[in-house]
VEXVEXDO-654423 format. One record per atom (N, C-alpha, C): x, y, z. Coordinates in steps of 0.1 Angstrom, whole numbers, plus 5000, padded with zeros to 4 digits. Layout:
N
XYZ
...
This chain:
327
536846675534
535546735534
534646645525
533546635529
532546505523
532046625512
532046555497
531446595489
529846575487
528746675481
527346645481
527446565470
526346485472
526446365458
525846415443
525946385439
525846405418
524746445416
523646385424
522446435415
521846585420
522546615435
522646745442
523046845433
524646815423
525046915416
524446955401
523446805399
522946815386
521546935386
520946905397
520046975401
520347105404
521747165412
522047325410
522347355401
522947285387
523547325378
522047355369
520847265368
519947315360
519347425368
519247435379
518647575381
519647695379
520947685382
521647815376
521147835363
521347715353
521347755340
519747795338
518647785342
517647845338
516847985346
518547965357
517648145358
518648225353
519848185341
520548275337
519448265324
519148165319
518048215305
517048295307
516448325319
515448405325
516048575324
517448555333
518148675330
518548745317
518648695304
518948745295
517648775284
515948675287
515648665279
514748855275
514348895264
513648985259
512649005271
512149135275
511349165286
509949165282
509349205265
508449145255
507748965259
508948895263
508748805264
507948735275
508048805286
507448785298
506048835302
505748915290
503948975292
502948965283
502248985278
501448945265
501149105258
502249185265
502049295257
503549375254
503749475243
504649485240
504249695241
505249775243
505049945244
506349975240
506050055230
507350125227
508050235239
509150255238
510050345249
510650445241
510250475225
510950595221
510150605202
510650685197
509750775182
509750555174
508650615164
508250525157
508550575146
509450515134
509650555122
508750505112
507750525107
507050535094
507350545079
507850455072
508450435059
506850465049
507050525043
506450535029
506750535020
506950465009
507450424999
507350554984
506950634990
506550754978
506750874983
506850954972
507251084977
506151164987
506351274992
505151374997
504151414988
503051424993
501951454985
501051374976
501551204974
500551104970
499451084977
498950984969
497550894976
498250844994
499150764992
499950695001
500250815013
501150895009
501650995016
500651045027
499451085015
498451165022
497551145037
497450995028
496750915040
497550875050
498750865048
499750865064
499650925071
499651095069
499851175077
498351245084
497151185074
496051165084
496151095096
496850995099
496850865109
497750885120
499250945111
500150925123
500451025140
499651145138
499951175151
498651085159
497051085156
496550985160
496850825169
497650795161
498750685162
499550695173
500450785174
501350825177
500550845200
499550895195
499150885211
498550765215
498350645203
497550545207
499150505216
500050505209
501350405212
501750475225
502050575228
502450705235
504050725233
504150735220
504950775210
505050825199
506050925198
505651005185
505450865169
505150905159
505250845150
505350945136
506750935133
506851045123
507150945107
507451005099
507150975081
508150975075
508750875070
509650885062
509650855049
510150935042
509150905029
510750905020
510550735012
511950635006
511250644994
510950734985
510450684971
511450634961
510950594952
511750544939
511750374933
511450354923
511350214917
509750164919
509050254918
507950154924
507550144937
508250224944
507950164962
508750054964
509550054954
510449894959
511549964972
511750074970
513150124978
512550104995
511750204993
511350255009
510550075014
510249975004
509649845013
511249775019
512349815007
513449695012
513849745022
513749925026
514449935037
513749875052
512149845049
511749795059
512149695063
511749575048
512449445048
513649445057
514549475052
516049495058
516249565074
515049645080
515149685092
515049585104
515649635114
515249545127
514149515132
513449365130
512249375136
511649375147
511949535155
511649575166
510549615170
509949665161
508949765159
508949885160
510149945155
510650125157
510750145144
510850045133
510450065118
509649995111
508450105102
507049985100
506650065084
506249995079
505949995063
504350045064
504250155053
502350215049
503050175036
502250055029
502450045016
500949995010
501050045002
499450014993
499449864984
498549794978
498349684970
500049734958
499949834952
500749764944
502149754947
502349804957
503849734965
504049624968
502449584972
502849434980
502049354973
501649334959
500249234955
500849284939
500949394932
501149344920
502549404916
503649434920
504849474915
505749344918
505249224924
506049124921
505549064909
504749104905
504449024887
504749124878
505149254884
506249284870
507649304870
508149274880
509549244885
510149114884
511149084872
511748964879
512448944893
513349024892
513649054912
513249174919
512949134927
512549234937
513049264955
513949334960
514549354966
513649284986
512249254980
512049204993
510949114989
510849054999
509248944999
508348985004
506949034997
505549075005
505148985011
505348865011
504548775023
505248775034
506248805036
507448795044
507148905057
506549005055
506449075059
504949005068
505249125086
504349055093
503149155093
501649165088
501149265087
500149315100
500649415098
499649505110
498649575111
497649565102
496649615095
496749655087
494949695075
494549785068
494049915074
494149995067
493750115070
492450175061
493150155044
491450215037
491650185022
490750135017
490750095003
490050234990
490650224979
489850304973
490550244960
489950384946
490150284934
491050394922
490750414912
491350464905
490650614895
490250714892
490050734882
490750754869
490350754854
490750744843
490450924840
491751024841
491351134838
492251174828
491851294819
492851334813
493451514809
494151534804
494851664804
494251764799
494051904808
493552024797
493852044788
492551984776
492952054761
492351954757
492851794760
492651664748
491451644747
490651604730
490151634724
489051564733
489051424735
488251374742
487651414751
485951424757
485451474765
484451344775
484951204766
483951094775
484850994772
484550884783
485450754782
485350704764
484150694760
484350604744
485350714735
485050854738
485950934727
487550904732
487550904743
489450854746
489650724740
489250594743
488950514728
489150484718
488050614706
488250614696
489350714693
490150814703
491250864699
491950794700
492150734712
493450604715
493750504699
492350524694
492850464682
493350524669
493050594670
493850694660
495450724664
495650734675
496950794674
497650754691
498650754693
499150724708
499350804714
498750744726
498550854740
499450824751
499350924756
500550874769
499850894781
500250764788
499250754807
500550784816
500250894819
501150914835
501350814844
502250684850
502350634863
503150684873
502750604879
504650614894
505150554895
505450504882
506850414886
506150284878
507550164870
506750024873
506249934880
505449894875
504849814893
503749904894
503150034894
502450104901
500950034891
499550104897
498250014894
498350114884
498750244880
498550384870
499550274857
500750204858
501450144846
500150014844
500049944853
498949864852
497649864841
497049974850
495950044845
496350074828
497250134826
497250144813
498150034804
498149944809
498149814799
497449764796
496149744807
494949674808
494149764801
494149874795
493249944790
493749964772
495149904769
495649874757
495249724755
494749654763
494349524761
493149534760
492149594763
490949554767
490249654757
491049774750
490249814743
490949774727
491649724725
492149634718
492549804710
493449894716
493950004706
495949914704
496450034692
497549984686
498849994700
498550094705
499950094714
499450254725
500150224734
500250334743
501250374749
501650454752
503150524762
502850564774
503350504778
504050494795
505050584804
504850664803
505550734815
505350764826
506650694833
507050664850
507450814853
506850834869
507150934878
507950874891
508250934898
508650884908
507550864920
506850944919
505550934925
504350974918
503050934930
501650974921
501751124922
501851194933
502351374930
502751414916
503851374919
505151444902
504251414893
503251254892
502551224875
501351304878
500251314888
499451444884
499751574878
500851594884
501651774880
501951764864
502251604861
502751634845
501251604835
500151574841
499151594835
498551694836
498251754848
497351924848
498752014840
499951984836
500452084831
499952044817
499951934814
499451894795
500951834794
501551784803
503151694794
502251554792
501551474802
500951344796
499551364790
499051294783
497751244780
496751264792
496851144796
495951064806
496550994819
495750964823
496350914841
495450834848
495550704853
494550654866
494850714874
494350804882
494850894893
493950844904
494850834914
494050764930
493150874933
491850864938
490650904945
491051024949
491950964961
492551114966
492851224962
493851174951
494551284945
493751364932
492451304929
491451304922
490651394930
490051374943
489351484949
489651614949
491351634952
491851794949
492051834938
491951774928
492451824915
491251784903
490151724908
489451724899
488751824889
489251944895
488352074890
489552114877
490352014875
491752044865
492551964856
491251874858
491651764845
490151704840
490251664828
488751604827
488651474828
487451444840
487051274845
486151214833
486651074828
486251014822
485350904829
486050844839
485650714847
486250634857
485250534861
486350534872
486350364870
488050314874
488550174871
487650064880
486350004878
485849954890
484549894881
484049794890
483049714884
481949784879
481749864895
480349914891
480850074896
479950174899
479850304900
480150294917
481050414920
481150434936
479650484939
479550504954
478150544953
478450704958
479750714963
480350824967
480450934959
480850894942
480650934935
480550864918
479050884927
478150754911
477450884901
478051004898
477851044883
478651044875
479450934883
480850904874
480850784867
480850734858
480450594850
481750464853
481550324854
482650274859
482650184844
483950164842
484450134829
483749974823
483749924834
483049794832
481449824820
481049954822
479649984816
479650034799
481050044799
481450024787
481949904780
481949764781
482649654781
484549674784
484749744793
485849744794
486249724808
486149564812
486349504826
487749604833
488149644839
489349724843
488449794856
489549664869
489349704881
490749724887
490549854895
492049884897
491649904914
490449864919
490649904933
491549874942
492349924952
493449894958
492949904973
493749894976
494449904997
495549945001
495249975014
496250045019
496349955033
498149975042
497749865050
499449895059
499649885073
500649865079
501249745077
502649755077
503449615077
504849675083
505249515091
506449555102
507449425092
508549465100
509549365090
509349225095
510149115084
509448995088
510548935103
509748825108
510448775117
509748905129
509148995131
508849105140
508148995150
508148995167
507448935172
506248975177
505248855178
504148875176
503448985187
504249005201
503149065209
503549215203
505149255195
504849385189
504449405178
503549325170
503149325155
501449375164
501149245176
499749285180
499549425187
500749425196
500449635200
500249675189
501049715180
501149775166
499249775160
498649655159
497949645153
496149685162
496849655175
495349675181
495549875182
496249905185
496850105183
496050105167
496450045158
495750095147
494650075142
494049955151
492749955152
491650045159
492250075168
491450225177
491350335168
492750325163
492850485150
491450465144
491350345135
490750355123
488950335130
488850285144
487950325148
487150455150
488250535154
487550665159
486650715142
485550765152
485050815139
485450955132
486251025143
486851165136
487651105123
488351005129
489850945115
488950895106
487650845104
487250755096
486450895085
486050965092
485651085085
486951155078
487851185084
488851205078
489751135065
489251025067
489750945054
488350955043
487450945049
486550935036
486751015031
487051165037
487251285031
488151335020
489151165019
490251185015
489951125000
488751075001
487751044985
488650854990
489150754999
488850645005
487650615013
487450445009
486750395022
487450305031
487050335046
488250265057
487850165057
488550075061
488849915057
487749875068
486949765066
486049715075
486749575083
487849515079
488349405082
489749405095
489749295095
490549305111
492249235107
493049255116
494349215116
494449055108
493848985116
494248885108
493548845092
491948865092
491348865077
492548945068
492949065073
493949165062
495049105063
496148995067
496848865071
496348805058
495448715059
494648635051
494648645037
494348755038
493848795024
494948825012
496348845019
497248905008
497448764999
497748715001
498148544994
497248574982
496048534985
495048534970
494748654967
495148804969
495348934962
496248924958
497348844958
498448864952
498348764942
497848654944
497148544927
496348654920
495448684924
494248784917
494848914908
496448964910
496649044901
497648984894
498448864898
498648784893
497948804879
496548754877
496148694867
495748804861
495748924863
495249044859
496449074851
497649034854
498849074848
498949004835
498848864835
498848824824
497548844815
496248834816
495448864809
495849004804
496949114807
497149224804
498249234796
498849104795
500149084788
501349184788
501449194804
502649274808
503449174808
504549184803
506049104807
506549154819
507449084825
508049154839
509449174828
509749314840
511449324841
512249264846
């Protein structure tokens, strides 16, 4: 039997071999869009009832119909937000597990950590959602009634600032306010979340607290506001004095922001992110957040991309001018 000649079999053998790569490749791969086919897990790095928390659970059923998937909350607190980011880090990057982590997860808890269980840049991000800042309040009873008299007691005697953990902008915040007001020492007590350290201030266990916006709006009627960590005055609420008007530079504004694990491909990082851009469009969610005492983010997937590199120099330098050592 006459055999066909060589370049006949060279030529079947490359076409088998590239419609078996056809056959196995990801089905993602063949369209410029990506849809989930089952629940979306939602990692939050803090307990129930933070800044963080709060504003998730404004977003995710919203969310959840942009994708036409549920999108439920899982909430990994502990360390800082380091626990609930590694398990993102560490998850498959499918898009069925996705990170709400705020600036100090991902911009300043790598300058007080010598190791840290994951890489913030590493991560592929999928938007902002809403920025806001900090206020400086403190516990029923202490003596102080305005930012200079906290101050001049700070100098007299040591106070203790509620955070969430190290790493969080509330440990931050009160370094930068032992630096900048040039007092002898302060104490630091870690919560596991911003929740648990409000509760140990309105009871009178801490001093004082940067307490997030949010958590500031419901509880404002139960601690007394000194000021707020920020250049100038919100206009949201500008009968509140911003520390800078004291000579006391101390900006703690933060962000908030989706992130998927790294390596995630890009057409499910882009579903992910154009879904969360519709959210943060609608104007019911955007009312809903401002209401949350945030303002929603004006910027797009990739500027909020962009931007973490030099937020993450920028507290950088905030760290050392504040003469926090890392752990």
């Amino acid at each position: 039997m006459r055999q066909p000649p060589e370049n006949f079999l060279l030529r079947r053998r490359s076409l088998l071999l590239a419609a078996g790569a056809c056959a196995v490749a990801p089905a993602w791969s063949q369209s410029t869009t990506w849809n989930p086919t089952h629940p979306i897990k939602l990692v939050v790095p803090f307990p129930p009832g933070g800044a963080t928390d709060t504003t998730a659970r404004a977003l995710v059923d919203r969310l959840g119909q942009k994708l036409g998937q549920p999108v439920f909350i899982d909430n990994r607190a502990g360390a800082g937000g380091a626990i609930g980011a590694e398990a993102v880090y560490r998850a498959a990057p499918d898009g069925y597990t996705i990170l709400f982590a705020s600036a100090d997860v991902m911009v300043i808890s790598p300058h007080l950590f010598l190791k840290l269980p994951y890489k913030p840049l590493e991560f592929a991000a999928i938007g902002p959602t809403a920025g806001g800042g900090l206020m400086l309040v403190g516990r029923p009873g202490l003596e102080a009634k305005t930012f200079p008299e906290v101050v001049e007691l700070a100098r007299k005697r040591e106070l203790s600032f509620a955070s969430w953990g190290n790493g969080s902008a509330g440990h931050l915040g009160a370094e930068m306010f032992k630096h900048h007001t040039k007092v002898p020492k302060v104490l630091i007590v870690p919560y596991q979340g911003a929740a648990p350290a409000v509760q140990a201030v309105i009871g009178g266990q801490v001093d004082l607290m940067f307490m997030p916006i949010p958590l500031w709006v419901a509880m404002q009627s139960r601690v007394t506001t000194y000021a707020v960590a920020a250049k100038a005055r919100y206009e949201r609420y500008k009968q509140w004095p911003a520390m800078a008007e004291f000579g006391v530079p101390i900006d703690l504004e933060l962000w908030q922001g989706f992130f998927a694990p790294p390596q995630t491909p890009r057409p499910v990082v882009d579903r992910l992110g154009k879904a969360l851009a519709e959210v943060m469009a609608d104007p019911e969610v955007r009312k809903k957040v401002e209401e949350l005492g945030l303002i929603p983010s004006s910027i797009n997937q990739d500027e909020f991309a962009k931007m973490l590199a030099p937020d993450l120099a920028r507290w950088g330098e905030a760290v050392r001018l504040a003469n926090v050592q890392p752990q």
